[in-house]
VEXDREN-2710 file (C-alpha; in Angstrom, 1 decimal):
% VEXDREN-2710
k/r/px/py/pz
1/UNK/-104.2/-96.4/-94.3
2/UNK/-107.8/-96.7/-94.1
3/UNK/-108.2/-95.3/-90.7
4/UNK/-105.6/-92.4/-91.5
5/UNK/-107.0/-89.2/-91.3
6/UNK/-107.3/-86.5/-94.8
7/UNK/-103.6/-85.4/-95.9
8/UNK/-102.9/-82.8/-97.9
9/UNK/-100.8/-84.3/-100.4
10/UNK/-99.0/-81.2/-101.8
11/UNK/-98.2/-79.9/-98.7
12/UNK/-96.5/-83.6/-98.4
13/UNK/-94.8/-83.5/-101.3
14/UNK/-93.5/-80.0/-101.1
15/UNK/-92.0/-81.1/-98.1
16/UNK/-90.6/-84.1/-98.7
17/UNK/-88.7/-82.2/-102.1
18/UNK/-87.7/-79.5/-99.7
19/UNK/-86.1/-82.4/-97.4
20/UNK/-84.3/-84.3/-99.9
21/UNK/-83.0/-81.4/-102.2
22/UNK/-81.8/-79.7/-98.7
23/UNK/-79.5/-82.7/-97.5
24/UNK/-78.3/-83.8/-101.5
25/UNK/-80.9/-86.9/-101.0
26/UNK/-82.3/-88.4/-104.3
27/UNK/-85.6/-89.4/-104.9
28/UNK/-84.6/-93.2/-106.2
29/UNK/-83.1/-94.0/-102.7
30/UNK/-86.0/-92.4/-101.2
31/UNK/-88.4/-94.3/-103.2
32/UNK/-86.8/-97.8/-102.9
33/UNK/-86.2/-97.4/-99.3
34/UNK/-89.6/-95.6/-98.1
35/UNK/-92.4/-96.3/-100.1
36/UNK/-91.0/-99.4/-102.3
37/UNK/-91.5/-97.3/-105.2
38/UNK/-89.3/-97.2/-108.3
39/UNK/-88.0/-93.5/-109.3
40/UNK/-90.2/-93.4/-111.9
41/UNK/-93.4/-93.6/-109.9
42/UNK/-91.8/-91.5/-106.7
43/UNK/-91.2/-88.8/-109.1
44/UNK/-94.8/-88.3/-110.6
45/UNK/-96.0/-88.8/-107.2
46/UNK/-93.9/-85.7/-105.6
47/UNK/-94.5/-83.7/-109.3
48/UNK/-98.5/-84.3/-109.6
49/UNK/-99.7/-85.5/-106.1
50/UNK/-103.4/-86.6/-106.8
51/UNK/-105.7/-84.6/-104.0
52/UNK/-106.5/-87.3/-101.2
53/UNK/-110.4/-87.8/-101.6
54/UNK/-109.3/-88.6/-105.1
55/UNK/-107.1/-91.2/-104.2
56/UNK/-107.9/-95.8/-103.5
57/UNK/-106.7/-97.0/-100.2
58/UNK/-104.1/-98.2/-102.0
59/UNK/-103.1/-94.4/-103.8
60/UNK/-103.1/-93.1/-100.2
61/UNK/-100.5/-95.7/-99.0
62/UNK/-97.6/-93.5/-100.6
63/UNK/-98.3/-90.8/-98.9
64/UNK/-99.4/-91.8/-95.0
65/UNK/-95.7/-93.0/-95.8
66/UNK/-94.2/-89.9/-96.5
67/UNK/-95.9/-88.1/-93.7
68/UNK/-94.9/-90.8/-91.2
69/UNK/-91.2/-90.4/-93.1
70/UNK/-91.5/-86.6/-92.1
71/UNK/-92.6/-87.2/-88.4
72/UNK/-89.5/-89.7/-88.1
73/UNK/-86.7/-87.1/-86.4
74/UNK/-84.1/-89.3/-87.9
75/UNK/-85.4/-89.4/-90.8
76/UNK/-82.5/-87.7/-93.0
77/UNK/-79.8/-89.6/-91.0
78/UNK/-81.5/-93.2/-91.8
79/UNK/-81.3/-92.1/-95.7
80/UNK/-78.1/-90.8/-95.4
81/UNK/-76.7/-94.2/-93.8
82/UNK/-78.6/-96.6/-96.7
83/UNK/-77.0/-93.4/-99.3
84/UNK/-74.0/-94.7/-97.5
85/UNK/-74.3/-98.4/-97.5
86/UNK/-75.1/-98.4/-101.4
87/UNK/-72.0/-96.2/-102.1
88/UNK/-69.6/-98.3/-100.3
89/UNK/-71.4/-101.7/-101.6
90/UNK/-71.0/-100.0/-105.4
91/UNK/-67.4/-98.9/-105.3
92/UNK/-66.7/-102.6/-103.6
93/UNK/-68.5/-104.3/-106.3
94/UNK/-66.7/-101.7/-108.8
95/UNK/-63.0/-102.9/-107.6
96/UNK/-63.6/-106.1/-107.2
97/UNK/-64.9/-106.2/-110.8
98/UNK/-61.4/-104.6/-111.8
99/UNK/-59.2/-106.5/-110.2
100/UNK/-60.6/-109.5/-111.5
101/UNK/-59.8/-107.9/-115.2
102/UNK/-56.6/-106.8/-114.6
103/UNK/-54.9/-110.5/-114.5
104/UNK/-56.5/-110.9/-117.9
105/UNK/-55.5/-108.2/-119.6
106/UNK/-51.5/-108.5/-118.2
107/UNK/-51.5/-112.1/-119.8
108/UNK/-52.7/-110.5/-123.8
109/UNK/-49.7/-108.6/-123.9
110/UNK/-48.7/-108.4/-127.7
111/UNK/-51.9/-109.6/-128.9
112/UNK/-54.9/-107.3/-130.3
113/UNK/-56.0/-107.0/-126.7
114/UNK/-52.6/-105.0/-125.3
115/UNK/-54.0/-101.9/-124.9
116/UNK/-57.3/-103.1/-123.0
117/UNK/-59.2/-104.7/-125.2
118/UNK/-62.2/-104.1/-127.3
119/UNK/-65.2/-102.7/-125.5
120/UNK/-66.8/-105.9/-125.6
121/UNK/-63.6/-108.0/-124.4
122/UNK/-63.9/-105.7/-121.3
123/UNK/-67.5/-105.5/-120.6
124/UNK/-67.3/-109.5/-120.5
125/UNK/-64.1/-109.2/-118.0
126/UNK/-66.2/-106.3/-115.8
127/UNK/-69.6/-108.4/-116.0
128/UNK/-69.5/-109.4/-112.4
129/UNK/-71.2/-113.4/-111.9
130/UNK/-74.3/-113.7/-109.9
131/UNK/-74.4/-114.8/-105.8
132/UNK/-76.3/-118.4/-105.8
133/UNK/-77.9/-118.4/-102.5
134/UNK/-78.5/-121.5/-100.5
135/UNK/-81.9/-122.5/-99.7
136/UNK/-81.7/-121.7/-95.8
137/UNK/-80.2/-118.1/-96.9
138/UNK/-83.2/-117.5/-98.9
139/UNK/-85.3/-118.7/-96.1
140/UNK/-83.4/-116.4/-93.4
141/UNK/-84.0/-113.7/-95.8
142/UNK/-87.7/-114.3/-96.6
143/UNK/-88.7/-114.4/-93.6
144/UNK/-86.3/-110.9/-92.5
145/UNK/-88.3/-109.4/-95.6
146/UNK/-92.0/-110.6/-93.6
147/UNK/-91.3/-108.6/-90.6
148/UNK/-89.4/-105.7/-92.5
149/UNK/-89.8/-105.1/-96.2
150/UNK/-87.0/-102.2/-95.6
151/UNK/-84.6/-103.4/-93.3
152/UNK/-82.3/-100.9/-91.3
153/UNK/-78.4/-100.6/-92.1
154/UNK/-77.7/-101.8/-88.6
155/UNK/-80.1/-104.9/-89.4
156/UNK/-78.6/-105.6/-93.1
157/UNK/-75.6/-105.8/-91.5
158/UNK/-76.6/-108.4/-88.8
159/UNK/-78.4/-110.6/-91.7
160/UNK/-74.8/-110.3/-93.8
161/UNK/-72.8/-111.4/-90.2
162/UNK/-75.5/-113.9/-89.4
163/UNK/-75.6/-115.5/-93.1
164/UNK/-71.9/-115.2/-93.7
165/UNK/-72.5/-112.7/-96.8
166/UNK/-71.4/-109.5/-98.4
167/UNK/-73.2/-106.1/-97.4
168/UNK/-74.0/-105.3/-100.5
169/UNK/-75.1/-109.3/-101.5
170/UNK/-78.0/-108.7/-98.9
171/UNK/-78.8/-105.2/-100.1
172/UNK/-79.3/-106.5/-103.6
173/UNK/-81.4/-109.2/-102.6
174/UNK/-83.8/-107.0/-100.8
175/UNK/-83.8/-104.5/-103.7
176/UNK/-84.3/-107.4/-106.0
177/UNK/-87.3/-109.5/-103.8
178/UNK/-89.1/-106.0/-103.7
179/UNK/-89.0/-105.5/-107.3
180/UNK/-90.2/-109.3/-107.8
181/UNK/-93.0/-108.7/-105.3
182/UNK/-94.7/-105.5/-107.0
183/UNK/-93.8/-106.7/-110.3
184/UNK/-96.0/-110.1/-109.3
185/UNK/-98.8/-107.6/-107.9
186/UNK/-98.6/-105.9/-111.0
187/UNK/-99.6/-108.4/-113.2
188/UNK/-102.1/-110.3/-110.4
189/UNK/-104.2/-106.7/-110.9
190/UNK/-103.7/-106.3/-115.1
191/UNK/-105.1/-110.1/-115.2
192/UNK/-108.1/-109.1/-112.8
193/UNK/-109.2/-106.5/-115.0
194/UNK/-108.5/-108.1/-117.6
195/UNK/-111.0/-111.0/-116.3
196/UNK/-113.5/-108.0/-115.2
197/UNK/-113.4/-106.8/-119.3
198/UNK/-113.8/-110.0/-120.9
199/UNK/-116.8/-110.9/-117.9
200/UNK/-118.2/-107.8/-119.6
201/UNK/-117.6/-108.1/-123.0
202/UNK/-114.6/-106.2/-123.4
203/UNK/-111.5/-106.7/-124.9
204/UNK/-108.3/-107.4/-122.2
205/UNK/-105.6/-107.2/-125.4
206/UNK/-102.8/-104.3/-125.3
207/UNK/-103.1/-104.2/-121.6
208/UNK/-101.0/-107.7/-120.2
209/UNK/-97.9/-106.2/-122.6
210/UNK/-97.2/-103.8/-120.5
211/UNK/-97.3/-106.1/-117.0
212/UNK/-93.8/-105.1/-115.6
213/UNK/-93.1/-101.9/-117.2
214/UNK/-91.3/-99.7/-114.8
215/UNK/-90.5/-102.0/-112.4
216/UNK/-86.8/-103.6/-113.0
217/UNK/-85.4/-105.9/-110.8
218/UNK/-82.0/-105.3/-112.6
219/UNK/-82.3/-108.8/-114.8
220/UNK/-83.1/-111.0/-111.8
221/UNK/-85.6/-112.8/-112.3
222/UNK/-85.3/-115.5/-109.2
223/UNK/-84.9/-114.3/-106.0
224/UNK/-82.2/-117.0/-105.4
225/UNK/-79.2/-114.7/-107.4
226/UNK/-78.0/-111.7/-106.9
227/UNK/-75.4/-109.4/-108.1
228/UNK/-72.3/-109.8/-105.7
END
């Protein structure tokens, strides 16, 4: 980033928009999967780009992304094959999570729950339990995150072969270990300014409430579970 040369960031962003609205791309799958950004942040970015001598090394990253993103010439079909993998990994997830009910619901005949149940008797039979990973999975995985933060379909497919799990059990993960990893850098920054302000007499309270606002990792908190 340091050694990239001045962007114009709104002629960046304009194109990116152009891009996804063209080929019915949204902007959380191109956050998550490009520039490890949640939709929140990927959607102020491409609304109010920040001109690039205003921007830290660190504001710039974002955007030498996007450009390199735009350079890619398959850029469009890589999205559209994660859009893909996500869609066939939710409606999986989604039938799975009904055919599970189903048995349960056939064996409350003539009981209150005949006709489906209340709303919470069936969010409890839809709520899908967690994947517990093994410590050598997580391993395999860590170190697949180390030399690729935003793996390929074509490689989340060989981890899930290799590993013996589900498509959509490694997507998750990945999802899940990015959200941990800003979330953790997150915070790391709020306490060192909050250590700068108290070295200087300032105050650091109302700032470490807000350390992970913005940044779900869809109630995981341990990178050793993962939705199914």
């Amino acid at each position: 980033v340091a050694m990239s040369p001045e962007l114009d960031t709104y002629v960046i962003t304009k194109k990116v928009k152009e891009v996804l609205t063209d080929n019915n791309l949204g902007q959380r799958l191109f956050g998550e999967t490009i520039l490890g950004l949640t939709q929140g942040s990927v959607s102020d970015l491409l609304a109010r780009p920040k001109p690039w001598h205003k921007l830290s090394l660190k504001g710039r990253e974002p955007f030498v992304r996007m450009q390199l993103w735009l350079s890619d010439p398959r850029n469009v079909e890589k999205l559209m094959d994660m859009k893909r993998m996500e869609k066939k990994a939710y409606m999986k997830r989604r039938h799975s999570s009904v055919s599970e009910s189903q048995p349960v619901d056939s064996g409350l005949q003539g009981s209150d729950f005949s006709q489906g149940g209340s709303p919470q008797h069936q969010q409890l039979q839809l709520k899908k339990p967690r994947v517990v990973l093994a410590p050598e999975e997580k391993e395999a995985l860590k170190r697949a995150y180390q030399q690729k933060p935003y793996p390929s379909p074509k490689t989340i497919e060989e981890l899930a072969s290799q590993l013996n799990l589900k498509t959509s059990t490694v997507i998750n993960w990945f999802h899940n270990y990015r959200s941990r990893i800003r979330r953790e850098l997150f915070i790391e920054e709020i306490q060192a300014g909050n250590q700068g302000a108290a070295s200087e007499g300032g105050s650091p309270s109302g700032r470490v409430s807000k350390a992970g606002e913005g940044d779900s990792c869809d109630g995981t908190e341990s990178d050793g579970t993962v939705e199914g």
